[in-house]
C-alpha positions as CSV (number, residue, x, y, z in Angstrom):
1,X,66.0,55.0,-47.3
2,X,64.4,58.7,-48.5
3,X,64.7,61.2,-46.5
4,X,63.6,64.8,-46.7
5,X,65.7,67.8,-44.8
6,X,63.2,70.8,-43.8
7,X,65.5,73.9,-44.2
8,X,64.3,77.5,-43.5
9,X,65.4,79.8,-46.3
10,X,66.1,83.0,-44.7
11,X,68.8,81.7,-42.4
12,X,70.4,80.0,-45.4
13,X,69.8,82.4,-48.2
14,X,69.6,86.0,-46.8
15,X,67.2,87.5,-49.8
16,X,65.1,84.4,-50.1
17,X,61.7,85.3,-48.1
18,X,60.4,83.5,-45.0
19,X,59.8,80.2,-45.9
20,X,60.8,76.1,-46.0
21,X,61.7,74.0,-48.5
22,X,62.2,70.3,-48.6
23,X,65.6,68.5,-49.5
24,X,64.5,64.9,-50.2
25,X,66.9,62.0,-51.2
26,X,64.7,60.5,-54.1
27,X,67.1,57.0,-54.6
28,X,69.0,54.8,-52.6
29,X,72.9,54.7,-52.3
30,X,74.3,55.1,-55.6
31,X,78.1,55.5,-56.0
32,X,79.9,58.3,-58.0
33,X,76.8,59.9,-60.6
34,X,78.1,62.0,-62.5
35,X,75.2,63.4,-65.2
36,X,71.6,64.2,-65.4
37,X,69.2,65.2,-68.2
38,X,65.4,65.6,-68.4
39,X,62.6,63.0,-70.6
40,X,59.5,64.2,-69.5
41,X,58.0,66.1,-66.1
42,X,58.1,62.9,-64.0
43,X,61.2,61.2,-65.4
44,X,64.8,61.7,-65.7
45,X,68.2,60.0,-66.9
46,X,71.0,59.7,-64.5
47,X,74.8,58.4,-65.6
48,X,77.4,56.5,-63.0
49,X,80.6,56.6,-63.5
50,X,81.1,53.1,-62.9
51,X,79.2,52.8,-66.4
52,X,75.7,52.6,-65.6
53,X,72.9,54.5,-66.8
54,X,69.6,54.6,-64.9
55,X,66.2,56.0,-65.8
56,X,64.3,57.4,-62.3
57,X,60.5,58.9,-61.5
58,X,61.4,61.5,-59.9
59,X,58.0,61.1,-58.2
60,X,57.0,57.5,-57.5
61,X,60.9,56.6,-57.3
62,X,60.8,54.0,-59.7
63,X,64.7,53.6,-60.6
64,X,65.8,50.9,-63.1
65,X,69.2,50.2,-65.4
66,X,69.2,51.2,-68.6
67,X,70.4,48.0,-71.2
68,X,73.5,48.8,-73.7
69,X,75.7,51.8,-72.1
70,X,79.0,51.6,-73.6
71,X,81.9,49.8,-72.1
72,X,83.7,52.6,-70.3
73,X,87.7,53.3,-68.6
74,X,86.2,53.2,-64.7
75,X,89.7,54.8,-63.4
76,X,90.3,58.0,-61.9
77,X,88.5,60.6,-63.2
78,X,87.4,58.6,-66.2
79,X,83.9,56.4,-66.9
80,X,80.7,57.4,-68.0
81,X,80.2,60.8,-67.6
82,X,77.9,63.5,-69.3
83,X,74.9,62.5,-70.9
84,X,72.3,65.0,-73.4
85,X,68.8,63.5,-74.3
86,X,66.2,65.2,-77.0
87,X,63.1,63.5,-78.5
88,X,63.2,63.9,-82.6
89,X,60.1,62.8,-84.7
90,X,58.8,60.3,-81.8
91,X,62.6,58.9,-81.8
92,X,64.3,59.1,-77.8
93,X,67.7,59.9,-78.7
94,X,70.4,60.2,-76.1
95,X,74.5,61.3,-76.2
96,X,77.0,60.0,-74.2
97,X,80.4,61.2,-73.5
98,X,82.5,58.8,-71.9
99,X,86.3,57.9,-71.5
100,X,86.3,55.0,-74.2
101,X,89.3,52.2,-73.8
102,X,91.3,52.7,-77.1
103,X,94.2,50.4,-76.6
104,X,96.6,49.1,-73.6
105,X,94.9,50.8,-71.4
106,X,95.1,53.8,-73.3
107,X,91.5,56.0,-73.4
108,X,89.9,59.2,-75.1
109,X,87.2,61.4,-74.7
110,X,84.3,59.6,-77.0
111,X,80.6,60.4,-77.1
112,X,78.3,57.7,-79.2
113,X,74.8,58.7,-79.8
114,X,71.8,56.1,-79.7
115,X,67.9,55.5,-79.7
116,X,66.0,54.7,-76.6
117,X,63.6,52.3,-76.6
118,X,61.4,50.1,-74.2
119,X,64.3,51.0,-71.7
120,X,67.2,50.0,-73.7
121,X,70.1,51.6,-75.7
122,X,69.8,51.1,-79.5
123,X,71.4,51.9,-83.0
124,X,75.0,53.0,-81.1
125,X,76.8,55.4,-83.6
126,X,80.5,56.9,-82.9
127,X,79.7,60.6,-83.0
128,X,83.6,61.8,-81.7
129,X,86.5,60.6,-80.7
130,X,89.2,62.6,-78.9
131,X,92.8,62.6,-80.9
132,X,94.3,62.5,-77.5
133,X,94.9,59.2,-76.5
134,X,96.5,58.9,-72.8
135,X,97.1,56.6,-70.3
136,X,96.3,59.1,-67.7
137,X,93.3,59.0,-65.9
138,X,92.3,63.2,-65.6
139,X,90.9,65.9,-66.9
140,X,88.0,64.3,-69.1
141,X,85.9,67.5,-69.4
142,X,83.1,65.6,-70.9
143,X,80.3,68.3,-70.5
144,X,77.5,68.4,-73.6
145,X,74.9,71.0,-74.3
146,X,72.7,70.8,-77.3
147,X,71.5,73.6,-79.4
148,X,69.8,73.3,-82.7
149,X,71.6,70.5,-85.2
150,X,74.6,70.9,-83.1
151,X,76.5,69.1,-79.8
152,X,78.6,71.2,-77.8
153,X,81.1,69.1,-75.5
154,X,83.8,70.2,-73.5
155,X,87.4,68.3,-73.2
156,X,90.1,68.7,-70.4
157,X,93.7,68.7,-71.0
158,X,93.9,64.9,-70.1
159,X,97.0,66.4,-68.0
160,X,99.1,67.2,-70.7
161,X,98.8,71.4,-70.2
162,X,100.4,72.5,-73.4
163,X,98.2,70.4,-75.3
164,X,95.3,73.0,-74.7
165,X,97.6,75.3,-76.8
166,X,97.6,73.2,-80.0
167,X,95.0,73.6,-82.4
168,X,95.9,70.3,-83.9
169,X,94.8,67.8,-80.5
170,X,91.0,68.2,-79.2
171,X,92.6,67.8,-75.3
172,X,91.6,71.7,-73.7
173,X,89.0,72.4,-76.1
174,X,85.7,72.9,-76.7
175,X,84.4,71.0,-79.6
176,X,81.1,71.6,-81.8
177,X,79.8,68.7,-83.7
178,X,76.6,68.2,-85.9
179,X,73.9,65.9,-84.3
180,X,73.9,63.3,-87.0
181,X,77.5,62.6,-87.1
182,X,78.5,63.7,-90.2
183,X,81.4,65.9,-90.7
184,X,81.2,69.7,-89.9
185,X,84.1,72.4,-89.4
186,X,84.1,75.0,-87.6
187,X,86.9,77.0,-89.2
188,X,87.7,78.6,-85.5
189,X,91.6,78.3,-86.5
190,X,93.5,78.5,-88.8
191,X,94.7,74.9,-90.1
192,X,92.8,73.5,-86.8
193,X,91.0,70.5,-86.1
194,X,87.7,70.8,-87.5
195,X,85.4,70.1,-84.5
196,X,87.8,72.5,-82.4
197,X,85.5,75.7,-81.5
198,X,87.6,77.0,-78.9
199,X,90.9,76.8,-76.9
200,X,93.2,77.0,-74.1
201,X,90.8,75.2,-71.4
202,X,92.2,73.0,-68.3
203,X,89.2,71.1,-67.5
204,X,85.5,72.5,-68.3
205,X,83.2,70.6,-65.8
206,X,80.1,73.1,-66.8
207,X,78.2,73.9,-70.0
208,X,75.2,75.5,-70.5
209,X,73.3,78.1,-72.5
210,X,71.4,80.7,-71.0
211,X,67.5,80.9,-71.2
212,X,67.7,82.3,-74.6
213,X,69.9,79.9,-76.0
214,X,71.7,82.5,-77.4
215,X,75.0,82.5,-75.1
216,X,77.3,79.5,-74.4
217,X,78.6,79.5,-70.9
218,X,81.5,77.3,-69.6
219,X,83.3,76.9,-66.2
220,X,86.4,74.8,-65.8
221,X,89.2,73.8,-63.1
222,X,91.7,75.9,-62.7
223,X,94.6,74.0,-60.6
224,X,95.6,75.7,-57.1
225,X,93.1,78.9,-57.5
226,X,91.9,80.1,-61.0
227,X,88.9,78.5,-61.2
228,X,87.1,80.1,-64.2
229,X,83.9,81.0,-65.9
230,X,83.7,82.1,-69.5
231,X,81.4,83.0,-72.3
232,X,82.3,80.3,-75.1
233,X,82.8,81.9,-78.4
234,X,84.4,80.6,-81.5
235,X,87.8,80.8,-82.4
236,X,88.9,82.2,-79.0
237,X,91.5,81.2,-76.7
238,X,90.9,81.2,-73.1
239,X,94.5,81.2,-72.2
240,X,95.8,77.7,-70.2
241,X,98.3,77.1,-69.3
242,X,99.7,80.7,-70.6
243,X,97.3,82.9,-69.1
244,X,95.8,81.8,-65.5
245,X,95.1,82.7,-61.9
246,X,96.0,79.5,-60.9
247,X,99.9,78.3,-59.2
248,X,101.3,75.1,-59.3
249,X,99.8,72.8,-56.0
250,X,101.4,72.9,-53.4
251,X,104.2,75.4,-53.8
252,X,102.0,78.0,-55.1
253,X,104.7,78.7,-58.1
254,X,103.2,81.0,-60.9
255,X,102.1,79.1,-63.8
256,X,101.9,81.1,-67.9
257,X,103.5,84.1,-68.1
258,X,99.9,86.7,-66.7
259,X,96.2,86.6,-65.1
260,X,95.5,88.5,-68.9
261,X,97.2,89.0,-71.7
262,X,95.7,90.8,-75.4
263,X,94.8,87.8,-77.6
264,X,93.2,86.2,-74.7
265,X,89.6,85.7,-73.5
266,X,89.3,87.3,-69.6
267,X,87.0,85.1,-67.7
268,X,83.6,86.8,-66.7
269,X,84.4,85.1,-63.0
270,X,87.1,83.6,-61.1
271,X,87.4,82.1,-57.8
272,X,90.1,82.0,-55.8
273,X,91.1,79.7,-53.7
274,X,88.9,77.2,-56.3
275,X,85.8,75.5,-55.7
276,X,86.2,73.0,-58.0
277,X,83.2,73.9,-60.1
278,X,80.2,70.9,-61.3
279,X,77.4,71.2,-63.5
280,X,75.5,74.4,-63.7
281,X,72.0,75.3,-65.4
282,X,70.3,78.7,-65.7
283,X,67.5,78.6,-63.6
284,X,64.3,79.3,-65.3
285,X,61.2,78.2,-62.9
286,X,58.7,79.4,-60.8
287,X,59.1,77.2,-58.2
288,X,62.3,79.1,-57.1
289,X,61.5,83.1,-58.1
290,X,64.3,83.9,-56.4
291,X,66.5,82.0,-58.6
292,X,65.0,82.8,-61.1
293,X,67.6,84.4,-64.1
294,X,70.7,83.2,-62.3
295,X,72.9,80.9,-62.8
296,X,72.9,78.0,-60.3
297,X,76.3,75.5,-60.1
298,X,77.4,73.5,-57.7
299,X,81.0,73.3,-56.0
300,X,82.9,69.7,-55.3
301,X,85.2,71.0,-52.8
302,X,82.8,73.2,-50.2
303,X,79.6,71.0,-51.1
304,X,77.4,73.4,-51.8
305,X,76.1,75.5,-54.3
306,X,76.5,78.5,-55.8
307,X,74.0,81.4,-57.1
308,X,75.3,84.1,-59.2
309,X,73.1,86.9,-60.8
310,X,74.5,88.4,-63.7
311,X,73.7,91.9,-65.5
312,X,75.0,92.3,-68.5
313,X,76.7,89.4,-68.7
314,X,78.5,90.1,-65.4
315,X,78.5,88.4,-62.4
316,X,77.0,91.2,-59.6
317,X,76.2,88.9,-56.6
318,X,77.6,85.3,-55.6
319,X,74.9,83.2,-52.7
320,X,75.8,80.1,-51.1
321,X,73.4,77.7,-50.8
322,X,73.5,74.1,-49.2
323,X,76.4,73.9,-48.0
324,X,77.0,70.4,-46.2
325,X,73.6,69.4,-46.9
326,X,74.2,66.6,-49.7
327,X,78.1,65.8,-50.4
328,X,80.5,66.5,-53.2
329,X,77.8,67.8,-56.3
330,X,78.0,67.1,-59.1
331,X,75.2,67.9,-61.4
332,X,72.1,69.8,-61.0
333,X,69.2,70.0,-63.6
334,X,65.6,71.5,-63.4
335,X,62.5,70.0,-64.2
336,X,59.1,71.2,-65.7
337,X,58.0,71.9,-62.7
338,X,60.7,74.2,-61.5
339,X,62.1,72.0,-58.8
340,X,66.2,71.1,-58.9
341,X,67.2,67.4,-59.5
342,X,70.5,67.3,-57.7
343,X,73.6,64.7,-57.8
344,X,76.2,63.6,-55.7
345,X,79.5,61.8,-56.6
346,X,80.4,60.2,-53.6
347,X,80.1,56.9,-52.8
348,X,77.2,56.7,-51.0
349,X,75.7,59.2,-53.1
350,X,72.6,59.3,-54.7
351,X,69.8,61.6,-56.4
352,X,68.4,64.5,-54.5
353,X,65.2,67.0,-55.1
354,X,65.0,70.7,-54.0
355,X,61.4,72.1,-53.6
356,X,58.8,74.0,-52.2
């Protein structure tokens, strides 16, 4: 049943001005969503991690299942995850990453592209798949951002820490792929894998370019503390499992050998204890002027989400926003008409909007 929370700004969000805004569940119960992206002003494209993918009016509420999504590893931390969508020369194309069952219950990290059409997924073609192929079932990464001929998509360690230290397995990198598949390298290392950009991530769960397109920005898991936010740039190493602010769980033991070391990326933010960071945009509406220029993520762990304003690339001011109003988030997106589309990934989850 849709429902719509009423929530006065100033006692929420202390610079915001005097005013309401709606919360408004848009969906029924849907179970564990885990991406978003935009196809027009009224309609978007949301992933479950179960495998589904569903196309929703965000204003009428129409929802229905979208035909041919790839067969996915539903375990853990694995399923359908992030998905990108563009429109080229009247085509609807769309990118999915995805855990994809390789053998005896062995998965990678795989994203296939396809065409859309009359609500159905066409043309499949095997952009990437992962070197790292695991039985375990965490630390997909799985983030995409698009800019120009190129994917972006972020990988976690699948577990295996060390891994994000070897320039020859994708697992704790950042990859950079061309859009039509064929083969591209990046030359960020020497003797690396060619789709490698960067290294030495635990588990990026956000990826997004600011309003310029001009600046890649990543977050990831760090373990017990040491959650992190970086600029992406190529050939750099961002340190796991050598340099961290996080400890081992539960004992709180050191892990890597210092919080920075030269040869080393320092992250631009770091929370401690960890949020558990989820998918962040840069906000650029006028629905919210307040948001406007920040960057807007939201947090697994506390529920809620998180507003940071930056100058010069530095994080000056952290807000919390929402907290305990929707669940676990896990994806947030805006649409043309500056409201937020946001995600939960519990199980009785579903699609929220944010507006005025």
């Amino acid at each position: 049943m849709n429902f719509i929370f009423y929530i006065l700004l100033f006692s929420l969000f202390p610079f915001i001005v005097q005013s309401q805004i709606k919360l408004e569940k848009i969906t029924p119960e849907l179970s564990n969503l885990w991406g978003i992206d935009i196809i027009d002003k009224d309609e978007i494209l949301v992933t479950q991690r179960s495998g589904n993918l569903y196309k929703l009016n965000v204003f009428n509420k129409n929802i229905l299942k979208i035909e041919g999504a790839p067969k996915v590893y539903n375990s853990g931390q694995g399923g359908l995850l992030d998905i990108a969508f563009e429109k080229e020369n009247d085509v609807n194309r769309v990118y999915l990453c995805f855990s994809k069952v390789i053998a005896n219950n062995k998965t990678s990290t795989a994203i296939h592209s396809y065409d859309l059409k009359n609500d159905k997924l066409t043309n499949e073609k095997v952009m990437f798949i992962s070197n790292k192929i695991s039985s375990s079932g965490r630390h997909f990464g799985c983030r995409l951002a698009i800019k120009n001929e190129f994917i972006f998509a972020t990988l976690g360690d699948r577990g295996a820490r060390e891994d994000s230290q070897n320039s020859k397995n994708h697992s704790g990198s950042i990859i950079k792929i061309l859009k039509n598949g064929n083969n591209y390298n990046n030359k960020a290392f020497t003797n690396s894998l060619p789709e490698i950009y960067s290294l030495g991530h635990r588990n990026p769960q956000g990826l997004s370019f600011d309003l310029t397109k001009n600046i890649l920005w990543a977050h990831e898991h760090g373990p017990q503390g040491g959650d992190e936010l970086n600029i992406v740039l190529k050939g750099k190493n961002y340190g796991w499992p050598k340099v961290t602010f996080g400890k081992e769980y539960g004992s709180g033991k050191k892990i890597g050998i210092a919080t920075t070391l030269p040869g080393y990326e320092d992250p631009k933010y770091v929370w401690v204890p960890s949020i558990a960071p989820s998918g962040m945009i840069f906000y650029g509406g006028d629905m919210f002027p307040e948001f406007r220029d920040k960057i807007i993520l939201g947090s697994l762990k506390y529920k809620r989400l998180h507003i940071l304003s930056l100058q010069d690339n530095i994080v000056v001011n952290e807000q919390i926003f929402l907290e305990n109003k929707i669940g676990r988030i896990r994806d947030i997106e805006e649409i043309s008409d500056g409201s937020l589309i946001i995600i939960n990934d519990e199980y009785d989850g579903g699609v929220y909007r944010l507006f005025k």
